[in-house]
ZADO-1210 file (C-alpha; in nm, 4 decimals, padded with zeros to 6 digits):
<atoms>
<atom x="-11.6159" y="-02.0871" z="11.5256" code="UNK" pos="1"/>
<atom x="-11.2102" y="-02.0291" z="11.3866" code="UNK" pos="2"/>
<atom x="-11.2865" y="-01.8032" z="11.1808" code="UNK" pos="3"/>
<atom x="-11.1518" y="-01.4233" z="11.1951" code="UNK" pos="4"/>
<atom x="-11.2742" y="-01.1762" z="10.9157" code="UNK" pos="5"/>
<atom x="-11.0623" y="-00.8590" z="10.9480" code="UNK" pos="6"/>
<atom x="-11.2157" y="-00.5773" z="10.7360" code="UNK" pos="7"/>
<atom x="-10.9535" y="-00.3160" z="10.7335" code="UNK" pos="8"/>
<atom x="-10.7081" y="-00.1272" z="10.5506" code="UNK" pos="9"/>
<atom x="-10.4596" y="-00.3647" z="10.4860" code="UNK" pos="10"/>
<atom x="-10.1463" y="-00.1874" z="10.4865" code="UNK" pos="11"/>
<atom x="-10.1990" y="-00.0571" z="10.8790" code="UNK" pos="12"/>
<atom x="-10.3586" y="-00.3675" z="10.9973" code="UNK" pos="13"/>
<atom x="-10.0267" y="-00.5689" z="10.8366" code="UNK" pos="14"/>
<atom x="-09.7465" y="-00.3466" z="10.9363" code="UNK" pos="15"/>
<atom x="-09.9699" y="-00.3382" z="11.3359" code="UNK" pos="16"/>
<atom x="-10.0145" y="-00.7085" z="11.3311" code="UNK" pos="17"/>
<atom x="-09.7524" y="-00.9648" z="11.1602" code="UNK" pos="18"/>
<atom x="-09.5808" y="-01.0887" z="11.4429" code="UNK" pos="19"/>
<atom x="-09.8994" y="-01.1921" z="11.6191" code="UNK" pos="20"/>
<atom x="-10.0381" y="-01.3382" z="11.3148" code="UNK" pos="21"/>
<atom x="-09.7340" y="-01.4664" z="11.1483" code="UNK" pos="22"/>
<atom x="-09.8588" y="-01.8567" z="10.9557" code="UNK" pos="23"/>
<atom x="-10.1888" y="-01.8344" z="11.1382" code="UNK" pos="24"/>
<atom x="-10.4372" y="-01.7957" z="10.7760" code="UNK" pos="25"/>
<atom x="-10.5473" y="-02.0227" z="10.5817" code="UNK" pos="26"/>
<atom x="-10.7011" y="-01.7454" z="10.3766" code="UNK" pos="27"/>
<atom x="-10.6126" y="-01.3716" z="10.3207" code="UNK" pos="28"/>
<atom x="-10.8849" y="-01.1984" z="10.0930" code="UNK" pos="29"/>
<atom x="-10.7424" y="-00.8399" z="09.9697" code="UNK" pos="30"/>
<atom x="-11.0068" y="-00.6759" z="09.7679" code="UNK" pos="31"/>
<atom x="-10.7782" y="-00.4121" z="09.5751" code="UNK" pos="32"/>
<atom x="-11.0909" y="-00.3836" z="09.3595" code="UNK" pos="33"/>
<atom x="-10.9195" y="-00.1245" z="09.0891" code="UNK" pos="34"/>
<atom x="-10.5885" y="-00.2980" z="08.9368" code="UNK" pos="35"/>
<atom x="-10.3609" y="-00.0184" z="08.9688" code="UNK" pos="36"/>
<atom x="-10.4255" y="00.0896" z="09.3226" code="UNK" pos="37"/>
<atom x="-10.3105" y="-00.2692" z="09.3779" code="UNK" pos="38"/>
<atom x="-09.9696" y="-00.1815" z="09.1533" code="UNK" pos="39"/>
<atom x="-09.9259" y="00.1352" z="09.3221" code="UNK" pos="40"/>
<atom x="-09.9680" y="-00.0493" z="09.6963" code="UNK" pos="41"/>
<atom x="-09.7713" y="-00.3467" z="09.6679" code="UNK" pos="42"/>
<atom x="-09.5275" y="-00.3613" z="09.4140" code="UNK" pos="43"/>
<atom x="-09.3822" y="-00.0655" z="09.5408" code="UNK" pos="44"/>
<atom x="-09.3616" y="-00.2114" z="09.8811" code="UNK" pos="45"/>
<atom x="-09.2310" y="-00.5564" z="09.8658" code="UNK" pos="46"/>
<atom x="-09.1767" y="-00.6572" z="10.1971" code="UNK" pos="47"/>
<atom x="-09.5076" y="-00.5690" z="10.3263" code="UNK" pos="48"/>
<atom x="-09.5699" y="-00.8585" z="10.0394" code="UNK" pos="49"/>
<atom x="-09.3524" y="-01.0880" z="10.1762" code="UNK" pos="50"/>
<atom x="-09.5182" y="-00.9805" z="10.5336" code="UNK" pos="51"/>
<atom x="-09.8696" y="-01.0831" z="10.4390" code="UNK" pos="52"/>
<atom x="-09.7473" y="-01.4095" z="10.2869" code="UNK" pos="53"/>
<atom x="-09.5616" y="-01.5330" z="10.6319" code="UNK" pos="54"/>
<atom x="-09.8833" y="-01.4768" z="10.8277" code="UNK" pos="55"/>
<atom x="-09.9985" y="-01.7372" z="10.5869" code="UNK" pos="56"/>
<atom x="-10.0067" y="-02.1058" z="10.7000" code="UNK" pos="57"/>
<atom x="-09.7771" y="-02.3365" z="10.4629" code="UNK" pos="58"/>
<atom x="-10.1003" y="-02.4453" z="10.2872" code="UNK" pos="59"/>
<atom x="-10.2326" y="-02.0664" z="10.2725" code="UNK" pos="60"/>
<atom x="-10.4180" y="-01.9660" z="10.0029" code="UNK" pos="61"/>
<atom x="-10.3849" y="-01.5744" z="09.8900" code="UNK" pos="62"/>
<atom x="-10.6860" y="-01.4473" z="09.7123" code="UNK" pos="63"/>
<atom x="-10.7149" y="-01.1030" z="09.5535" code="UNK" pos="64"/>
<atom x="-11.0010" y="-00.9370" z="09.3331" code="UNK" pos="65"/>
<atom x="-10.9059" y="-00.6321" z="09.0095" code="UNK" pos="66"/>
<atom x="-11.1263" y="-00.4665" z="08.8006" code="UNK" pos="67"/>
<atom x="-10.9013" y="-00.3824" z="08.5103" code="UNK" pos="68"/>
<atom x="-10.9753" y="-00.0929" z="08.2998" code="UNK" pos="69"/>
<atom x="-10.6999" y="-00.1535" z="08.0392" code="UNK" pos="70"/>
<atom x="-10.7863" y="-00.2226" z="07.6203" code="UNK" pos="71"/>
<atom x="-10.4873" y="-00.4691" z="07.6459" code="UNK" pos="72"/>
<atom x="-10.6793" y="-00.7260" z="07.9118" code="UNK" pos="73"/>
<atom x="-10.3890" y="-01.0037" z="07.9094" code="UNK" pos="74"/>
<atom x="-10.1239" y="-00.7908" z="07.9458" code="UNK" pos="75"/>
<atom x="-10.2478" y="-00.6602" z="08.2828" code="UNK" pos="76"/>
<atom x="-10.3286" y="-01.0249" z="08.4429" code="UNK" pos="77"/>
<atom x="-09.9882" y="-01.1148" z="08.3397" code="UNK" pos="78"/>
<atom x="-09.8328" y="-00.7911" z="08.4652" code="UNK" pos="79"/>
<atom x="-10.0397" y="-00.8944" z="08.8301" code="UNK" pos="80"/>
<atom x="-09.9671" y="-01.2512" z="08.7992" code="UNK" pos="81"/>
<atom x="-09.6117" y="-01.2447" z="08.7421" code="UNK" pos="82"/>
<atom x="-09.6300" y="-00.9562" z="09.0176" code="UNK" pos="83"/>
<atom x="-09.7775" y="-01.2484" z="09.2823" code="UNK" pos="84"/>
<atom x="-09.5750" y="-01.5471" z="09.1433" code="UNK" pos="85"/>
<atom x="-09.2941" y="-01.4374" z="09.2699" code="UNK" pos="86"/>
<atom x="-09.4314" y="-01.4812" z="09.6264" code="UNK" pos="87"/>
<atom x="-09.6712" y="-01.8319" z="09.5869" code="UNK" pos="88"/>
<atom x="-09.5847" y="-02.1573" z="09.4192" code="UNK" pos="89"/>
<atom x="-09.9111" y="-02.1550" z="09.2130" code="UNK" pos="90"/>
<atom x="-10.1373" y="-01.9126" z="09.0579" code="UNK" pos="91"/>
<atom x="-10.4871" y="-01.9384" z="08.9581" code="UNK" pos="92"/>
<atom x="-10.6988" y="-01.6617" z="08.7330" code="UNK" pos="93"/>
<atom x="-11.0633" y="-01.6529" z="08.7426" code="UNK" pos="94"/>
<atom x="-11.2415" y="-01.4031" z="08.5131" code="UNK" pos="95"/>
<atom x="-11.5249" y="-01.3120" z="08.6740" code="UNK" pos="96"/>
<atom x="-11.7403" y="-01.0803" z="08.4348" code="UNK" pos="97"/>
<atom x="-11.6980" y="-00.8509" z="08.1520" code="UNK" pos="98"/>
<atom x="-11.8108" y="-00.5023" z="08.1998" code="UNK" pos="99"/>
<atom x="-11.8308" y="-00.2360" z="07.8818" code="UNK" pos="100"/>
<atom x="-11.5225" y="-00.0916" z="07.9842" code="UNK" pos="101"/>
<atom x="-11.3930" y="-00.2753" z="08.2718" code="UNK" pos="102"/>
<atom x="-11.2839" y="-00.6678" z="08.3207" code="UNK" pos="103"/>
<atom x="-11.3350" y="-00.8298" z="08.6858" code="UNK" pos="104"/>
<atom x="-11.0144" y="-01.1074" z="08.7560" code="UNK" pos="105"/>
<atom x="-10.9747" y="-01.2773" z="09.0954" code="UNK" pos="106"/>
<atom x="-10.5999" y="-01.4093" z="09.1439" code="UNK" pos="107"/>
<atom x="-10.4989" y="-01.7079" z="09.3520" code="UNK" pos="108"/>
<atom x="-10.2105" y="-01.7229" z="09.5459" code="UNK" pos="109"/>
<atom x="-10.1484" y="-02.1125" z="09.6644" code="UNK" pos="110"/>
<atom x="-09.8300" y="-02.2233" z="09.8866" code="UNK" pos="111"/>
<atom x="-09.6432" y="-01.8873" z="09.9930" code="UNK" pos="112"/>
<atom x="-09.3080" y="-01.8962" z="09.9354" code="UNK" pos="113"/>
<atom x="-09.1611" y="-01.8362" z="10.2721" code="UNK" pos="114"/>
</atoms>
């Protein structure tokens, strides 16, 4: 009954919405799906970052899936997790599944740093 899934592109639906939504999540899902659209999206746009993490609740929990196409696997999750550390007080990796060419990660953001 309190929950609100918002299937969108998230750079609009941020940029329309953060004041109304500012520390209302508990969640925010962002499928980038390919790792370097993710790069390309965020890191070069750091206070739409720091926008998405204040319409996190203090407890909010930041969750975001990459397929990684990359032959040096590790170097990539810690490109992306020292990418999102700087915004949450813990990170979590998951590796999902190995694919012949591709690796699936999910990273979790916990705590936004506000």
């Amino acid at each position: 009954e309190n929950t609100k899934i918002i299937q969108t592109d998230a750079n609009d639906w941020i940029e329309k919405n953060s004041q109304e939504y500012k520390n209302k999540f508990d969640v925010i899902y962002l499928d980038a799906y390919i790792a370097d659209i993710f790069k390309i999206k965020y890191s070069e746009k750091k206070d739409q970052m720091k926008t998405l993490c204040s319409m996190l609740n203090t407890d909010g929990i930041f969750v975001t899936n990459h397929i990684i196409y990359s032959d040096d696997f590790q170097k990539e999750i810690s490109e992306h997790t020292n990418y999102i550390s700087n915004y949450f007080s813990e990170i979590y990796t998951n590796i999902i599944s190995k694919y012949s060419e591709a690796d699936n990660v999910v990273i979790k953001g916990v705590y936004p740093i506000l």
